[in-house]
TORKOL-4160 file (C-alpha; in steps of 0.2 Angstrom, whole numbers, padded with zeros to 4 digits, m for minus):
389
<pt num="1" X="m0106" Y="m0078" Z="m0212"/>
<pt num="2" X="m0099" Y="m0067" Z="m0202"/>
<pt num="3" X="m0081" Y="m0060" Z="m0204"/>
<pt num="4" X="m0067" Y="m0058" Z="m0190"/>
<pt num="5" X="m0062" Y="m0039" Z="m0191"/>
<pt num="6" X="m0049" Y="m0040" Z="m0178"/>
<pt num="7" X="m0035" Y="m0049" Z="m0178"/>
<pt num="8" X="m0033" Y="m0063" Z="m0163"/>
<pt num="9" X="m0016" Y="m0058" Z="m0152"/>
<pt num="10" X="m0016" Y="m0062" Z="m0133"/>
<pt num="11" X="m0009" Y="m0044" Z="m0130"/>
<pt num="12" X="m0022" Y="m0033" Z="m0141"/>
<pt num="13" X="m0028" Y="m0027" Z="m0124"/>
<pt num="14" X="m0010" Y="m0023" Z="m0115"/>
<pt num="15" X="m0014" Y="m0007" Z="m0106"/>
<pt num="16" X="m0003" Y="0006" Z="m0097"/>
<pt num="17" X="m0004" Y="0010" Z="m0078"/>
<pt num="18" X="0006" Y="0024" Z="m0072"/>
<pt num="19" X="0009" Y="0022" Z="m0053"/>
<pt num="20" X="0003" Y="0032" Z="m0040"/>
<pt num="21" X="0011" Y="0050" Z="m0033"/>
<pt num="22" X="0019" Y="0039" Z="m0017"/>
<pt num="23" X="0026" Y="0025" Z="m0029"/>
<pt num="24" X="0036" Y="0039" Z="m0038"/>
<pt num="25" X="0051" Y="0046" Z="m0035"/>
<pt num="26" X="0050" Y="0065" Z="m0034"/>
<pt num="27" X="0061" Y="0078" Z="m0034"/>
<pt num="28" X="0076" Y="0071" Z="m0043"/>
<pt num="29" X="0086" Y="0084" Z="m0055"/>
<pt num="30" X="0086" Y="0073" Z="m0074"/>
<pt num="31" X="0101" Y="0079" Z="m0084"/>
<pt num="32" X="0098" Y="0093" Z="m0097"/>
<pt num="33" X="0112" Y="0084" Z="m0109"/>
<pt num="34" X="0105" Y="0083" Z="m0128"/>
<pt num="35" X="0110" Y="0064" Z="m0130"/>
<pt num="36" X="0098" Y="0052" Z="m0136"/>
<pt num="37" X="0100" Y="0041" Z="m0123"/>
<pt num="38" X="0087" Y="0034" Z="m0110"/>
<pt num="39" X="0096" Y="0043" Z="m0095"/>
<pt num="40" X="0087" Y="0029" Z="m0084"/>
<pt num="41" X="0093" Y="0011" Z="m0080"/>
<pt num="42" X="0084" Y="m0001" Z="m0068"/>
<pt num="43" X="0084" Y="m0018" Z="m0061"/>
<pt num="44" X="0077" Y="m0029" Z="m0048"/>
<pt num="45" X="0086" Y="m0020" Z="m0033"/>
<pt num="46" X="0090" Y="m0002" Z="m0039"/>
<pt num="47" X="0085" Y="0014" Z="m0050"/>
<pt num="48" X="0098" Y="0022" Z="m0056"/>
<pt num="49" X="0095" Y="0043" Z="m0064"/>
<pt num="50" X="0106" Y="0051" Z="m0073"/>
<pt num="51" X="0106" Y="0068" Z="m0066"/>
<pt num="52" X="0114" Y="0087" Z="m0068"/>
<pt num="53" X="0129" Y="0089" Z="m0056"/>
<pt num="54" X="0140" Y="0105" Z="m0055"/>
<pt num="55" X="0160" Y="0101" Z="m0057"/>
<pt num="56" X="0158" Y="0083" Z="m0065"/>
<pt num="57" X="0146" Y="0069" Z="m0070"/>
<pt num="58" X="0135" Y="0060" Z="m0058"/>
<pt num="59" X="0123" Y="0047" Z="m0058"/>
<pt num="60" X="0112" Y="0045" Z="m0045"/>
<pt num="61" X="0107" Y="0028" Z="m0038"/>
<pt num="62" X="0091" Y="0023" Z="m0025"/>
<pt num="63" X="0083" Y="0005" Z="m0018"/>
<pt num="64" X="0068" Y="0002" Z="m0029"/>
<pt num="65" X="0058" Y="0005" Z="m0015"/>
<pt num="66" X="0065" Y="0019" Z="m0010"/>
<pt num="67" X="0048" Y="0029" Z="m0018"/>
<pt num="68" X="0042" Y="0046" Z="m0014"/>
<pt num="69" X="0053" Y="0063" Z="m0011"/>
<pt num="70" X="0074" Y="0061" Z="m0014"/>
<pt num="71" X="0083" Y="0070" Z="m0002"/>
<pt num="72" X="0094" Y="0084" Z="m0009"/>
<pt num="73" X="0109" Y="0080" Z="m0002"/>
<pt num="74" X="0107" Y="0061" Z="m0007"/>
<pt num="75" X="0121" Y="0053" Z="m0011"/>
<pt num="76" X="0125" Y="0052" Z="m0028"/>
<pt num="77" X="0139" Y="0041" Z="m0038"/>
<pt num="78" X="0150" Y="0053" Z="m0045"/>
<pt num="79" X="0167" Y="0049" Z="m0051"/>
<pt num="80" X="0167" Y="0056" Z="m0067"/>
<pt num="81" X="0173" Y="0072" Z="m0072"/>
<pt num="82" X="0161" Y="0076" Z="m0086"/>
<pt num="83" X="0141" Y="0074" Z="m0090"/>
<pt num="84" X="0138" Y="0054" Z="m0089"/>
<pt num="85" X="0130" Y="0052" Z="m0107"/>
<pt num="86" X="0123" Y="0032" Z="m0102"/>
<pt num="87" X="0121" Y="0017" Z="m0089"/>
<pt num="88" X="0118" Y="0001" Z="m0089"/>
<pt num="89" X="0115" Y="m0012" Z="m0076"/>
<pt num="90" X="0126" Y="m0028" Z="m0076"/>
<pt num="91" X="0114" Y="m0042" Z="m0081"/>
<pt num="92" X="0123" Y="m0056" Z="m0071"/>
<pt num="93" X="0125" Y="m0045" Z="m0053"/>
<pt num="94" X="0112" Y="m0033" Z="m0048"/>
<pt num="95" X="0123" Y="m0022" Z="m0038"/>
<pt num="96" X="0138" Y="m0019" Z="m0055"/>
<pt num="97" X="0135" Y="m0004" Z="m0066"/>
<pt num="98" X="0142" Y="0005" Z="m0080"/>
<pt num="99" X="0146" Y="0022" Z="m0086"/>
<pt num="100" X="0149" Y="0031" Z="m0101"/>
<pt num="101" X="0155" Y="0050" Z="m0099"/>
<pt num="102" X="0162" Y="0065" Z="m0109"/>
<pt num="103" X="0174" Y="0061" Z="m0101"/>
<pt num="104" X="0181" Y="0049" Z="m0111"/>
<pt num="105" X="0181" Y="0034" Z="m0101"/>
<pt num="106" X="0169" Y="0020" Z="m0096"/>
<pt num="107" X="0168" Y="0015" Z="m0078"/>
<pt num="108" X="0160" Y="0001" Z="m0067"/>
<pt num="109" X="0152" Y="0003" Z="m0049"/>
<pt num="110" X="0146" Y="m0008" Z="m0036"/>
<pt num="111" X="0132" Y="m0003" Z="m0027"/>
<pt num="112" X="0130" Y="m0009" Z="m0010"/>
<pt num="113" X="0115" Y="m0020" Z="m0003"/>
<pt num="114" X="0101" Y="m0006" Z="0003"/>
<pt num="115" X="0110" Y="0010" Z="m0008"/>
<pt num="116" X="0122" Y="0021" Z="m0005"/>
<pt num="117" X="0126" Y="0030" Z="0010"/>
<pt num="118" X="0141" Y="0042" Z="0006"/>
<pt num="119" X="0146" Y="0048" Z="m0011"/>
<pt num="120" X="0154" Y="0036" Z="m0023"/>
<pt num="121" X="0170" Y="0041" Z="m0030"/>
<pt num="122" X="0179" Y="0026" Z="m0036"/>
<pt num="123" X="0173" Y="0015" Z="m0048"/>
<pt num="124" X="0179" Y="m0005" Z="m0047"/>
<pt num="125" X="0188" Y="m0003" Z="m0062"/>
<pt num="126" X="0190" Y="0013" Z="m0076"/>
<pt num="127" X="0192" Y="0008" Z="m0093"/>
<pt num="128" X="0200" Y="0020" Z="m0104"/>
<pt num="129" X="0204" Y="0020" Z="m0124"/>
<pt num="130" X="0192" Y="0031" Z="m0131"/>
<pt num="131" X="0199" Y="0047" Z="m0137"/>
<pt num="132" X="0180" Y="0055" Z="m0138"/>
<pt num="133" X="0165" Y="0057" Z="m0128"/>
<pt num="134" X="0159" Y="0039" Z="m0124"/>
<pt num="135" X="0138" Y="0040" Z="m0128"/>
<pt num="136" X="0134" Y="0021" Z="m0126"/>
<pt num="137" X="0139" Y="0006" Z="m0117"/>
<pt num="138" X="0132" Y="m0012" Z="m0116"/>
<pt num="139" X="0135" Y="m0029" Z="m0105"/>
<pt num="140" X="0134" Y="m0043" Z="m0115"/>
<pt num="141" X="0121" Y="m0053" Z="m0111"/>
<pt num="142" X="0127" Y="m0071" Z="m0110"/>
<pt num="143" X="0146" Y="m0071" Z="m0107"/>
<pt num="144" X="0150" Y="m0062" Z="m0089"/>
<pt num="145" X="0161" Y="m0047" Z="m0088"/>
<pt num="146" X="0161" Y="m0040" Z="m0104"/>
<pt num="147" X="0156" Y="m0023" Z="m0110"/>
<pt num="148" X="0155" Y="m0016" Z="m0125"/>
<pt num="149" X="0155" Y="0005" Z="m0128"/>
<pt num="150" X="0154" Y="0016" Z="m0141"/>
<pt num="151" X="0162" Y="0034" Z="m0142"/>
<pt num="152" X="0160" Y="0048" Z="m0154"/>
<pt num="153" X="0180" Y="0044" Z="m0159"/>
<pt num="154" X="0169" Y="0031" Z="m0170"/>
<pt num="155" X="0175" Y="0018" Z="m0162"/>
<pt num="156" X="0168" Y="0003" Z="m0153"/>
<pt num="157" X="0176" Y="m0007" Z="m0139"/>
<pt num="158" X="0173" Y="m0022" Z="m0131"/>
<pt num="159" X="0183" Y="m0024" Z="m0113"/>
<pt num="160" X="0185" Y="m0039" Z="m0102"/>
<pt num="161" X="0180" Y="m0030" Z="m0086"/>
<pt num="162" X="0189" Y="m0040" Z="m0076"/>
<pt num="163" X="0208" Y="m0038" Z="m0083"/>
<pt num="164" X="0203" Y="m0018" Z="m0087"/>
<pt num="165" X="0209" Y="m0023" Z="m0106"/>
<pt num="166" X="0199" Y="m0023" Z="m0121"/>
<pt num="167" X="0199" Y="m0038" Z="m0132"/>
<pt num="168" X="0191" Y="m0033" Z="m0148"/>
<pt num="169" X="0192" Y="m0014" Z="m0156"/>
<pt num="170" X="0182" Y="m0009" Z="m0172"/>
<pt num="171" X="0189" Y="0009" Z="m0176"/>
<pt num="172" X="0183" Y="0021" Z="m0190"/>
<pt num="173" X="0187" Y="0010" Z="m0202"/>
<pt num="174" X="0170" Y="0001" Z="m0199"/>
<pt num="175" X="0160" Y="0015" Z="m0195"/>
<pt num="176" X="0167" Y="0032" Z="m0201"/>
<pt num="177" X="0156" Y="0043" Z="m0194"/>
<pt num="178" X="0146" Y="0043" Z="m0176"/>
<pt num="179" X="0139" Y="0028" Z="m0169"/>
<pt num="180" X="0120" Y="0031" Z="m0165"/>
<pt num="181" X="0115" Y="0014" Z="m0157"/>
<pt num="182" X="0123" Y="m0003" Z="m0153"/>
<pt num="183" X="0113" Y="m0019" Z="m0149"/>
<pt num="184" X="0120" Y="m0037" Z="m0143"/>
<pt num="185" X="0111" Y="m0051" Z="m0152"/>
<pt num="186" X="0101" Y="m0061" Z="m0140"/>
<pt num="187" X="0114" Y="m0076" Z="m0139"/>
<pt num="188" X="0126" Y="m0061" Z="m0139"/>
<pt num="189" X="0135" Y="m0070" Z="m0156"/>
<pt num="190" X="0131" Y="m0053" Z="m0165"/>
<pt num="191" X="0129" Y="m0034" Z="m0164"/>
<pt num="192" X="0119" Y="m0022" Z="m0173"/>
<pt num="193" X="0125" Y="m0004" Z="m0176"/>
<pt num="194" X="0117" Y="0009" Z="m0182"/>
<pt num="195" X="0128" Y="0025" Z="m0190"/>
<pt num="196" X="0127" Y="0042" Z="m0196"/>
<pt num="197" X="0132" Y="0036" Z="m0212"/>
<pt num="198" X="0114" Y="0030" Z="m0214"/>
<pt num="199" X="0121" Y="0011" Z="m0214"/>
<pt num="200" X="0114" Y="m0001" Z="m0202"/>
<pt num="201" X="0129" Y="m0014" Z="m0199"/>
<pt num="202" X="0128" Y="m0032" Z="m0193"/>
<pt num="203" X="0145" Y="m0037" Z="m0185"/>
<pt num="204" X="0152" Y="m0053" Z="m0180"/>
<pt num="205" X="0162" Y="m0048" Z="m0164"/>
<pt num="206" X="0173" Y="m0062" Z="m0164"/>
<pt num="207" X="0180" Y="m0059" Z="m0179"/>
<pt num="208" X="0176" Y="m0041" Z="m0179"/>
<pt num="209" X="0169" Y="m0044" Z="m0197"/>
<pt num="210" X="0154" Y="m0036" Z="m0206"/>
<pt num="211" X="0140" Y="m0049" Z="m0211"/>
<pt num="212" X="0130" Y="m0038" Z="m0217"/>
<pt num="213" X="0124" Y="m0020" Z="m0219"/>
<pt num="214" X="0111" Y="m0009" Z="m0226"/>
<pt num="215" X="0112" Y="0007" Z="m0233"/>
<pt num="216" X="0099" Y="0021" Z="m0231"/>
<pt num="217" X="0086" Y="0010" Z="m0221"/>
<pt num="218" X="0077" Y="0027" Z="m0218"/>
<pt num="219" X="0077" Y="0041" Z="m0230"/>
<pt num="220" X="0077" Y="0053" Z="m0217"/>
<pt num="221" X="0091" Y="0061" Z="m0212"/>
<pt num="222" X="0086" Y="0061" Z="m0194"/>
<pt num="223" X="0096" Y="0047" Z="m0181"/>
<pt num="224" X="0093" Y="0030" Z="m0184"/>
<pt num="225" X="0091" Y="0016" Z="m0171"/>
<pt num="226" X="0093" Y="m0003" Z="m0173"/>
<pt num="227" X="0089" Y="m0019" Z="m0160"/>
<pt num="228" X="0087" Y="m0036" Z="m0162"/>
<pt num="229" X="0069" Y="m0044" Z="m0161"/>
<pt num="230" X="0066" Y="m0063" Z="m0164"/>
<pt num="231" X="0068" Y="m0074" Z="m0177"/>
<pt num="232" X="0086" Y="m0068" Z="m0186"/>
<pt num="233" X="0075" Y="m0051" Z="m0189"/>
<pt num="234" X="0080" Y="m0031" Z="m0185"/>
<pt num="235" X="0070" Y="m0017" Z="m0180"/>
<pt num="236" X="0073" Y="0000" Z="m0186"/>
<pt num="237" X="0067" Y="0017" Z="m0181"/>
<pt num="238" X="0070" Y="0034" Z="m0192"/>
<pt num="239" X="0065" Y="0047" Z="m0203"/>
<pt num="240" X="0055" Y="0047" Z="m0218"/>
<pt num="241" X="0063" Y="0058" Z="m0230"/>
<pt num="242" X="0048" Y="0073" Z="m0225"/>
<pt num="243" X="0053" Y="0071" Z="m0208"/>
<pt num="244" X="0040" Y="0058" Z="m0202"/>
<pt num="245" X="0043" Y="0044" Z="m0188"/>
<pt num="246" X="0044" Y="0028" Z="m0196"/>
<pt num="247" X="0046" Y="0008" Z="m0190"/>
<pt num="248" X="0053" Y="m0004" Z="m0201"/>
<pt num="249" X="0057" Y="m0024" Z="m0198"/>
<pt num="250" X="0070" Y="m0032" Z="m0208"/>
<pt num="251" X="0078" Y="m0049" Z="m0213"/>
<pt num="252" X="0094" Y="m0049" Z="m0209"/>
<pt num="253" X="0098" Y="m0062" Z="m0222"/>
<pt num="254" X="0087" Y="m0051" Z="m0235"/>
<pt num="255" X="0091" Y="m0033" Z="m0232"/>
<pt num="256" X="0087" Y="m0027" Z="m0247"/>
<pt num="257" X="0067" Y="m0023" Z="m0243"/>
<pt num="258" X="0059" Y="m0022" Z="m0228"/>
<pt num="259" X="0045" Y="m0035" Z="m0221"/>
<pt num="260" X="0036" Y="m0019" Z="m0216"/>
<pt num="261" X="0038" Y="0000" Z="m0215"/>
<pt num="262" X="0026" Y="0010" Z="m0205"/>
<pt num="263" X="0024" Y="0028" Z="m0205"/>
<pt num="264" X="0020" Y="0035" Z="m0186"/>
<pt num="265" X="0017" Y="0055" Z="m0186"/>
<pt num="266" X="0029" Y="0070" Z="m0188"/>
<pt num="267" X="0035" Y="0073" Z="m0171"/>
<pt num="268" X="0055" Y="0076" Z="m0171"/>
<pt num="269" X="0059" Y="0065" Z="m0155"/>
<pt num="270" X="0070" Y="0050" Z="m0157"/>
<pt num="271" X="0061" Y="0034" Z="m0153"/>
<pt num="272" X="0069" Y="0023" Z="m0142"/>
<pt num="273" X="0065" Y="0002" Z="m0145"/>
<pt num="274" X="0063" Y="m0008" Z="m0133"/>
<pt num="275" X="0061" Y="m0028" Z="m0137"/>
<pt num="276" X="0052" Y="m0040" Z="m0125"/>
<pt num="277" X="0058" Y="m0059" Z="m0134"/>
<pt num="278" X="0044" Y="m0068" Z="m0124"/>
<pt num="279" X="0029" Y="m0058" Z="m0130"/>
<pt num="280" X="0036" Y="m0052" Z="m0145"/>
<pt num="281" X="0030" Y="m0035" Z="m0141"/>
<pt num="282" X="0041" Y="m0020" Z="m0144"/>
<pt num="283" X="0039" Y="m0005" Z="m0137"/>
<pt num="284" X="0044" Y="0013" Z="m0145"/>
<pt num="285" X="0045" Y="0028" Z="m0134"/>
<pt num="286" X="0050" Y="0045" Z="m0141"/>
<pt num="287" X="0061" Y="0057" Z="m0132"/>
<pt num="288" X="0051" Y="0072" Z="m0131"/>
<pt num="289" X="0033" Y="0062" Z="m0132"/>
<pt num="290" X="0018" Y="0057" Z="m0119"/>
<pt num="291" X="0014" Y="0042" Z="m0127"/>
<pt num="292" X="0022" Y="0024" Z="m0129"/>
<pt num="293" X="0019" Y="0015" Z="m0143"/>
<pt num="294" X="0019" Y="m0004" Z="m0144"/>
<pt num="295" X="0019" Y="m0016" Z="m0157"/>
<pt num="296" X="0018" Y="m0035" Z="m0160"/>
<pt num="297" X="0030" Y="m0045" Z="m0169"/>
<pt num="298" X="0023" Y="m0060" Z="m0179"/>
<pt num="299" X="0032" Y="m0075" Z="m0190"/>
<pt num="300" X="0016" Y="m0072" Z="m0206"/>
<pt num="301" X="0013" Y="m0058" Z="m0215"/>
<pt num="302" X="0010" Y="m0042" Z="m0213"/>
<pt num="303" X="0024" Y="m0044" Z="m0197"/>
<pt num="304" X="0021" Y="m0030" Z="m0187"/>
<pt num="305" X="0004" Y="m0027" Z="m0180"/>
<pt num="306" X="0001" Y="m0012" Z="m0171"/>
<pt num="307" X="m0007" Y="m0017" Z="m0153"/>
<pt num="308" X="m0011" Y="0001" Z="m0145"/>
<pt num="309" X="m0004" Y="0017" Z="m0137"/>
<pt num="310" X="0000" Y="0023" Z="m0119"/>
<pt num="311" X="m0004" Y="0043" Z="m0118"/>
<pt num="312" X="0000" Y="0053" Z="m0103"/>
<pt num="313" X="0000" Y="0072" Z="m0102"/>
<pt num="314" X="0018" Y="0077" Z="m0098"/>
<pt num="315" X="0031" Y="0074" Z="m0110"/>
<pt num="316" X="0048" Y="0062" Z="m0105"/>
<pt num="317" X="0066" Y="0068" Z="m0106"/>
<pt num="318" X="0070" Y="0048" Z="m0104"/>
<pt num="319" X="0063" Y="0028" Z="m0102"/>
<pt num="320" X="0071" Y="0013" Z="m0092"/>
<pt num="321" X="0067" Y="m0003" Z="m0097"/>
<pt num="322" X="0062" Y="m0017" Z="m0080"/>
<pt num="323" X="0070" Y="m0035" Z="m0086"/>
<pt num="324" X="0058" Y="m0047" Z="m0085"/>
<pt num="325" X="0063" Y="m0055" Z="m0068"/>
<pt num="326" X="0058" Y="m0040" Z="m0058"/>
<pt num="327" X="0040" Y="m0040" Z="m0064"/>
<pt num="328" X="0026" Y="m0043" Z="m0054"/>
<pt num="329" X="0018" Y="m0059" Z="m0061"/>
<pt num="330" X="0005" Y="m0061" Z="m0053"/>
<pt num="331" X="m0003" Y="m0045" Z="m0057"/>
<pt num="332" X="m0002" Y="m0051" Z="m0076"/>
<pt num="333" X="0013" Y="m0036" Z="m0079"/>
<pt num="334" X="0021" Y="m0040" Z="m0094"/>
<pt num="335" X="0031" Y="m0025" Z="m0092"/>
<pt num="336" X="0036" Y="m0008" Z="m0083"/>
<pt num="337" X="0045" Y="0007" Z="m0088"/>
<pt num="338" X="0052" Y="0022" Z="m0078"/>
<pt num="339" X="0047" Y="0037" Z="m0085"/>
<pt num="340" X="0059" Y="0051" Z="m0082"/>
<pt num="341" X="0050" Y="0070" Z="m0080"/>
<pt num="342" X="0058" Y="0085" Z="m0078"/>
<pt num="343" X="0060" Y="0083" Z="m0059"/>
<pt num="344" X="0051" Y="0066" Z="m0056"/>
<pt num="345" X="0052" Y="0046" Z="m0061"/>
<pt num="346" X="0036" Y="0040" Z="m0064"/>
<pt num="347" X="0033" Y="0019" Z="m0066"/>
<pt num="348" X="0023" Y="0013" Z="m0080"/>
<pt num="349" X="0013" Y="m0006" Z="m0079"/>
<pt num="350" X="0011" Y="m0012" Z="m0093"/>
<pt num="351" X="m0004" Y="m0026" Z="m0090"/>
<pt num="352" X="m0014" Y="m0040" Z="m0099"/>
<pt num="353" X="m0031" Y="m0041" Z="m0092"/>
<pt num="354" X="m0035" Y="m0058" Z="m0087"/>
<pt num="355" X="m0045" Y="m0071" Z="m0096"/>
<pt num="356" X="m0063" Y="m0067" Z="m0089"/>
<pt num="357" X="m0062" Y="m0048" Z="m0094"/>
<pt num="358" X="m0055" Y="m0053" Z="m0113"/>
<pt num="359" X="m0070" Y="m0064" Z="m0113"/>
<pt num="360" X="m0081" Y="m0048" Z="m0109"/>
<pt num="361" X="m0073" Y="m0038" Z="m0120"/>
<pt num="362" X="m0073" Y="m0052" Z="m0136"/>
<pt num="363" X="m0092" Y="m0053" Z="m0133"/>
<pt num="364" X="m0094" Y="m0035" Z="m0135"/>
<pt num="365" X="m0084" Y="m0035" Z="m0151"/>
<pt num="366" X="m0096" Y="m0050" Z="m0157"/>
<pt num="367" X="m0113" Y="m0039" Z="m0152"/>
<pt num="368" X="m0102" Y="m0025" Z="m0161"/>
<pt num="369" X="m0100" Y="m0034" Z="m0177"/>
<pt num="370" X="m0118" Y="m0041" Z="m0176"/>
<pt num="371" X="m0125" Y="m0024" Z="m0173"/>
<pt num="372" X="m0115" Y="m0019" Z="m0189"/>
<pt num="373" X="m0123" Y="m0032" Z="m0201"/>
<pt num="374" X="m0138" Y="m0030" Z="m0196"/>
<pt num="375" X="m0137" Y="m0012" Z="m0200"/>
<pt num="376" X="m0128" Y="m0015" Z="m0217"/>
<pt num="377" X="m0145" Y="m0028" Z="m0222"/>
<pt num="378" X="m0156" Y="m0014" Z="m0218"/>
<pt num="379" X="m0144" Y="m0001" Z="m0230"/>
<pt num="380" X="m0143" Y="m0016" Z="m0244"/>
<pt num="381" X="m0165" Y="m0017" Z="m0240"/>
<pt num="382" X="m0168" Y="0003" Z="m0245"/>
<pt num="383" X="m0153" Y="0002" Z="m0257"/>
<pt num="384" X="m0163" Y="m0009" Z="m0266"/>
<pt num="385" X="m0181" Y="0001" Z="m0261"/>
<pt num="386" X="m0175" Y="0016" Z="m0270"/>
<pt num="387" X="m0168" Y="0006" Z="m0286"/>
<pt num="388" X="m0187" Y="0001" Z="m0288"/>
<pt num="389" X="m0193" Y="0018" Z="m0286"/>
């Protein structure tokens, strides 16, 4: 009889394809800022880069197919007066982004149809109330016009965009030290934090009340991050307490032990999450690394299956994350990233070979696994030739 030695998954052949030089965009300045943020936020229409700028902050913003070498005297958005720290595409208007800076405040752009063509110095609307850098900001993902951010005053904030107000503050009382990630739940009813005082928190915005919270969900002393995957479930990223990567999935109504905790390597990087909710994939991509990492989420035991790895040569300083309606479907991309390097943004396919070459490749696995019994009958056969002797 013989036995199945891998583990059927429709994605256990998702592969990698970088893109070529001319489907890159060359020559853009990636800022040097030490935040662990992607620094790169895209959508069906643009690119946008965060990028070193003397005198302020700026981001810079180009057409999606606008590929190849970026003009030096590009225009750039740059309103701010400090290093921008993160962006993030509005998810209900292609041409609204966000802002978070050093300088304390979060502001929204428009981006014209086919780019910019001078420099963009006022924002739509410039929300201020944070007393500190502010290192994350979010759009929620279901209601229109809200934003949530998060400074290093500890303090999160959720703005109706379009009065310019915030209508819910959680301050230090909630998290008393630096907020290292925030993630909207799906349905955006709940948000997940993670802290430097190794608490991950599960927060009913609305109310502005903690459902619940963990403590120490990695030993480590290292930054934790926390998203939402399917399921009512969490996934975490961090530090074992000898300083090695690891990935753990949690219940949120059962915090107490992880469904599963994998050890990665020992690299130092911060991995960065991303969660794909129709294949269940996520993908984990250190600041600092060549490779991505991706994983498949499951409803059984053991939960999180490893699928495979992407490896390049050069290392990233930062990843943007495609939504799903700017893929190319009909090349079986079930992802794409933008790689950020030193001075270039490389895309990133992520593909799921089609049905005739998983065949191929199943029927190689089947002659494999035959090959393999055949060969443990022989070792049983002299095993049993040499007892005799």
């Amino acid at each position: 009889m013989s036995r199945q030695v891998v583990r059927s998954s429709k994605f256990r052949h998702v592969f990698g394809q970088p893109a070529k030089a001319d489907q890159c965009y060359e020559d853009v300045r990636v800022s040097q800022t030490t935040w662990d943020s992607g620094f790169c936020a895209v959508n069906p229409k643009f690119v946008a880069l965060i990028c070193e700028a003397s005198g302020g902050g700026a981001f810079l913003v180009l057409p999606l197919a606008k590929t190849g070498r970026v003009d030096k005297n590009v225009p750039m958005v740059c309103g701010h007066t400090a290093p921008v720290l993160d962006i993030a595409w509005c998810p209900h208007n292609d041409n609204v982004i966000a802002s978070g800076s050093e300088d304390c405040t979060v502001m929204v752009w428009e981006i014209p149809d086919g780019g910019l063509t001078l420099p963009l110095r006022e924002p739509v609307v410039t929300l201020e109330g944070h007393t500190k850098r502010v290192g994350i900001v979010a759009w929620h993902p279901t209601a229109q016009n809200v934003l949530l951010s998060a400074g290093c005053d500890n303090v999160i904030m959720v703005w109706d965009v379009g009065t310019g107000a915030a209508v819910l503050t959680l301050g230090p009382d909630v998290h008393p030290d630096t907020i290292y990630s925030v993630d909207w739940s799906r349905d955006g009813g709940l948000i997940c934090t993670s802290c430097r005082d190794k608490r991950v928190r599960i927060i009913e915005p609305r109310k502005g009340t903690v459902v619940a919270e963990k403590d120490r969900p990695h030993e480590g002393t290292r930054p934790v991050r926390a998203v939402f995957v399917s399921e009512g479930k969490i996934l975490t990223t961090g530090f074992s307490r000898m300083s090695e990567r690891q990935v753990a999935l949690w219940d949120t109504k059962h915090l107490e032990e992880p469904l599963s905790l994998q050890e990665l390597d020992t690299s130092s990087g911060v991995l960065l999450p991303f969660f794909d909710p129709d294949t269940n994939i996520v993908y984990l991509c250190g600041k600092g690394d060549s490779s991505i990492r991706y994983f498949e989420i499951t409803s059984e035991a053991p939960f999180l299956h490893y699928l495979s790895m992407f490896s390049s040569k050069e290392s990233q300083r930062g990843m943007g994350y495609m939504p799903k309606r700017g893929l190319e479907v009909n090349k079986c991309e079930i992802a794409r990233f933008y790689k950020l390097h030193e001075r270039r943004c490389e895309p990133i396919a992520m593909t799921v070979p089609r049905k005739d070459a998983v065949s191929r490749l199943e029927e190689e696995m089947r002659k494999l696994q035959a090959t393999v019994q055949e060969l443990q009958k022989r070792l049983d056969g002299l095993e049993e030739t040499v007892q005799a002797k």
